[in-house]
C-alpha positions in Angstrom: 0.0 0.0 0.0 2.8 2.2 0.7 4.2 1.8 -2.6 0.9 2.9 -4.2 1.1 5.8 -2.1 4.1 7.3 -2.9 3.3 6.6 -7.4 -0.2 8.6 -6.3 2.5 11.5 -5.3 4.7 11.1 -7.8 1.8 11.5 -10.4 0.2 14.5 -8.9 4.2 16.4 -8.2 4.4 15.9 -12.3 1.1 17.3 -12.8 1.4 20.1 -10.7 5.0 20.5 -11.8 4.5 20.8 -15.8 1.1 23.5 -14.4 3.6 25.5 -13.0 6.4 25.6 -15.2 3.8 26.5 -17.5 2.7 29.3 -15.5 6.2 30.4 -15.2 6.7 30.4 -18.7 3.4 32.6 -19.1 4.3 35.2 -16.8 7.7 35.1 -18.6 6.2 35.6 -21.7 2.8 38.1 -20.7 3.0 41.5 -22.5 3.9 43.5 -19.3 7.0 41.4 -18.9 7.7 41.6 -22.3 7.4 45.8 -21.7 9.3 45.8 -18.6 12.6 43.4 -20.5 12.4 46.1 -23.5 12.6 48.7 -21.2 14.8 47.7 -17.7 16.3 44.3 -19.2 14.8 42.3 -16.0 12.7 39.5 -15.9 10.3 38.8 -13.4 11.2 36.7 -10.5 7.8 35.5 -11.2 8.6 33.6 -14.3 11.9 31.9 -12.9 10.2 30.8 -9.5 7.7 29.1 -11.6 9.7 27.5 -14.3 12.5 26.4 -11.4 10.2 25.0 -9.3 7.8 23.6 -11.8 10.8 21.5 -12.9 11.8 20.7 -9.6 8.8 19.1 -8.8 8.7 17.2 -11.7 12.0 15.9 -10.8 10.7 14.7 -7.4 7.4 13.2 -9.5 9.5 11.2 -11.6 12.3 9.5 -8.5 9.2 8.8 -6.7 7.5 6.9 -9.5 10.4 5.1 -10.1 
């Protein structure tokens, strides 16, 4: 049973993983970012906190699938 626990998790880190690198990707990519890189060069924190820990996450998914 505890096995069957722990693939559950692992299924549901991936999902929520690829949703948030998606996010991250999305703010990255919204037209305000867009204005704000054009204008100060930075990117925000926004976009790398969700495409970092969207692939973290997925990271975990997949070890505890394994």
């Amino acid at each position: 049973m505890k096995n069957s626990n722990g693939k559950i998790i692992g299924i549901a880190l991936i999902i929520i993983g690829v949703a948030l690198a998606f996010w991250g990707y999305d703010v990255y990519d919204s037209a305000s970012s867009q204005l704000t890189r054009a204008v100060s060069g930075d990117t925000p924190v926004e976009a790398y906190a969700g495409m970092a820990g969207g692939l973290l996450c997925v990271l975990i998914g997949i070890m505890k699938v394994k």
